[in-house]
C-alpha positions in Angstrom: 88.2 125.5 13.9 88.2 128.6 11.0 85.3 131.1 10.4 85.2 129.5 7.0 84.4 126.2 9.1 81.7 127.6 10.8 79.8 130.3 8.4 80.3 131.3 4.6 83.3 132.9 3.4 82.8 136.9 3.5 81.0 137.0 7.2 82.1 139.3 9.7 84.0 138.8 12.5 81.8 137.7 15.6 83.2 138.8 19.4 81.7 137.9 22.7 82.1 139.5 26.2 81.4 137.3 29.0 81.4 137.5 33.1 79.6 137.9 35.9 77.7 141.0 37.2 79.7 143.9 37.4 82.7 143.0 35.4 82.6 145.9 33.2 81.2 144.1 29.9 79.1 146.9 28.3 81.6 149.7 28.8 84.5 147.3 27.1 82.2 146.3 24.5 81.5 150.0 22.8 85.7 150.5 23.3 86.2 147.8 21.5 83.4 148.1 18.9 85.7 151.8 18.3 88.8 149.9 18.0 87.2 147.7 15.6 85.7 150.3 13.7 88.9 152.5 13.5 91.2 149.8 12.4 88.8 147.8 9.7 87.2 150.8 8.7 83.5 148.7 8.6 80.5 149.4 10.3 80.4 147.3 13.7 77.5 146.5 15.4 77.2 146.3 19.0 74.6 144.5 20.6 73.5 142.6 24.1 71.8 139.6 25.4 69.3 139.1 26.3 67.9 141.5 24.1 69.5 143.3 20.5 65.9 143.1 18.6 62.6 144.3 19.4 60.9 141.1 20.8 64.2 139.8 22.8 64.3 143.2 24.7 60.9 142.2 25.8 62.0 138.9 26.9 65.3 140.7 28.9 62.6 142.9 30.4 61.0 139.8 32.0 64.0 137.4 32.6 65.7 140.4 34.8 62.5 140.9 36.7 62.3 137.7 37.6 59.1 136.4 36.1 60.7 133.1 35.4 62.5 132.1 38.2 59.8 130.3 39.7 59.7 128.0 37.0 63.3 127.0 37.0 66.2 126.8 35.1 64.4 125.0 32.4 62.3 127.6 31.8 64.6 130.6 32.2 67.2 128.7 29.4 64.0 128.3 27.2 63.0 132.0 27.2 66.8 133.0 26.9 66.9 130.7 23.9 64.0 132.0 22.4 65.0 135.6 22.5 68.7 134.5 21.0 67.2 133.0 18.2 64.9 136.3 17.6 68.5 138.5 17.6 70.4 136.1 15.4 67.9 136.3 12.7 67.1 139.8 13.1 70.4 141.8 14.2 73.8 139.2 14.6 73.2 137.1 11.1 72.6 140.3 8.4 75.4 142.0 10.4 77.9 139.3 9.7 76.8 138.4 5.9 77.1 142.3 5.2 81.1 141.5 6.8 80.0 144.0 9.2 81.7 142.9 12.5 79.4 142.2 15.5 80.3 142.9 19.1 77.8 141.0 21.9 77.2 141.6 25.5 76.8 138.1 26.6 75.9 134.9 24.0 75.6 131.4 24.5 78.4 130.7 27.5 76.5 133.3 29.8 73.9 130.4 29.6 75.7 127.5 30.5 77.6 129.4 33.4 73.8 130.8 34.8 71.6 128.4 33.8 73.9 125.2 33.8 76.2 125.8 36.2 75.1 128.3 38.7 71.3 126.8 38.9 71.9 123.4 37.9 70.9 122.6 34.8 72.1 119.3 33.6 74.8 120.6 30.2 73.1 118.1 27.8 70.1 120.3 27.6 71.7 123.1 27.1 74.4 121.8 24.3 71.3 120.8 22.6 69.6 124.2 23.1 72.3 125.8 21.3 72.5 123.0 18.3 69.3 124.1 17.2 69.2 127.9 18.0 73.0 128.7 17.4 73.9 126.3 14.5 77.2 127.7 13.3 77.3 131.5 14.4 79.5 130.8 17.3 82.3 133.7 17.8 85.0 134.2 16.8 86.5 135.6 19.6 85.1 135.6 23.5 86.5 138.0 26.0 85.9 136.6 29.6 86.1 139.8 32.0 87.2 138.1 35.3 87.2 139.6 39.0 86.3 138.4 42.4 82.4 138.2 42.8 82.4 140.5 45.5 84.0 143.3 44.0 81.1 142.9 40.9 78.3 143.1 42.9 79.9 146.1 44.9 80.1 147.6 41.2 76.5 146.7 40.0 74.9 147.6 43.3 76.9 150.9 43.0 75.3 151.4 39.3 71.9 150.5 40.1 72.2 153.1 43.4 73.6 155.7 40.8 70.4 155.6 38.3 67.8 154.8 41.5 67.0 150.9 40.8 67.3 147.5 43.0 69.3 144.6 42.0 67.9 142.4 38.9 67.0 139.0 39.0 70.2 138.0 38.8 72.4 140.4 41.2 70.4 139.7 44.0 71.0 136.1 44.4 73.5 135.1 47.0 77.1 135.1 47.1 77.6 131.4 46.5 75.5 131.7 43.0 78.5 134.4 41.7 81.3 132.3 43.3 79.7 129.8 41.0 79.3 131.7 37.9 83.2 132.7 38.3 83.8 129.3 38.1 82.1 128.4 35.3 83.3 131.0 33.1 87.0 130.0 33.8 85.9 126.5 33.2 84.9 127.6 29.6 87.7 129.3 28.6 90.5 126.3 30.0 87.8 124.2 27.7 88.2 126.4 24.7 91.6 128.2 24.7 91.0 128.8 20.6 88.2 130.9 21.6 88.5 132.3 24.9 90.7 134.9 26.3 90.6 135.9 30.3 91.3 139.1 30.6 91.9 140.8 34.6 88.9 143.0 34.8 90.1 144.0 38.6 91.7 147.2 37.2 90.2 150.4 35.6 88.7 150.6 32.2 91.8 151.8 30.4 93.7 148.7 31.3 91.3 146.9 30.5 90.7 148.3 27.4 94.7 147.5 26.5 94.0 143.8 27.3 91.7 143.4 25.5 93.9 145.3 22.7 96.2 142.7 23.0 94.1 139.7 22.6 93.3 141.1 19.5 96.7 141.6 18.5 97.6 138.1 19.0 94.2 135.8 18.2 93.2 138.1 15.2 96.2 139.5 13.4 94.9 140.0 10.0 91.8 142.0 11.7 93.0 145.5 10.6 91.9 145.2 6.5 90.4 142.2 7.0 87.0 143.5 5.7 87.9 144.5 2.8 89.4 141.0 2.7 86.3 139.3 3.8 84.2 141.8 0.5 84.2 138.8 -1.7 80.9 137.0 -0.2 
């Protein structure tokens, strides 16, 4: 499937990270929005989920505190759904009809891996959760960050310890939930080779960073110009 297949001609180009805790997702994502930005010479917007607009950083706040979890899956895929519709019509949409390219810290697979297959949530629901709120934004390109569960969590409970805060909602469950999510994100990317690249996340941020250089070499060629290509609305 083409961009043109799934939004207007002239859209920018739309790229995911995905992974579990730890893996290094935030850090890649503003390297790569600078890579973006020095060989397109657009605008890029980088962005997060849950969260990116106003009301969805609201809805993070809660989700990672927990609020939710006591009403299940369900209702944690709802609230996640709610504040990703909220950021596609306020931040990830304009970006892309302006050609601007759009980087994202988590989208729609984070949800199937945590919500579906982590917690249990039977996939149907959530396919049709992301018919309605997703539509046809789907990216372009999504940049699994793998690595061993434990070596995550050893990273995000170094983080937290570094800034003076306790696991989230999410880091603190138990090993087997992360084993898991690991899983699941594999899973996605054998399920959609077109889109998804795995990309060893065990080494430092510079090797990394040339991985993930190299996926974009080889699944978006035409990238470097290719706003001033996509101008033409």
């Amino acid at each position: 499937m083409t961009i043109q297949d799934r939004e207007p001609a002239g859209r920018g180009v739309f790229i995911t990270l995905e992974g579990g805790e730890g893996a290094g997702k935030s850090t890649q994502a503003a390297r790569l929005a600078a890579t973006l930005r020095a060989r397109t010479g657009r605008p890029v917007t980088v962005t997060r989920e849950p969260g990116g607009s106003p009301w969805a950083e609201e809805i993070r706040t809660a989700l990672l505190a927990g609020v939710a979890k006591p009403y299940g899956p369900f209702a944690e895929a709802l609230l996640f759904s709610a504040a990703r519709l909220d950021h596609l019509d306020r931040l990830i949409r304009p970006a892309l009809a302006r050609g601007e390219s759009v980087v994202c810290d988590r989208f729609i697979d984070s949800t199937h891996a945590y919500q579906g297959a982590a917690e249990g949530l039977d996939p149907a629901v959530l396919t049709a959760l992301e018919r309605v709120v997703v539509g046809r934004t789907r990216p372009d390109l999504t940049l699994i960050l793998d690595l061993p569960p434990e070596t995550g969590l050893a990273r995000a409970a170094a983080r937290g310890e570094a800034v003076g805060q306790g696991p989230d909602r999410f880091e603190g469950e138990a090993l087997g939930f992360h084993t898991r999510l690991r899983a699941a994100f594999l899973e996605i990317a054998k399920a959609e080779p077109g889109r998804c690249a795995v990309i060893d996340a065990t080494s430092g941020p510079d090797a990394v960073e040339a991985a993930i250089r190299g996926e974009l070499d080889r699944r978006l060629p035409g990238l470097a110009g290719a706003g001033e290509a996509r101008d033409g609305g």
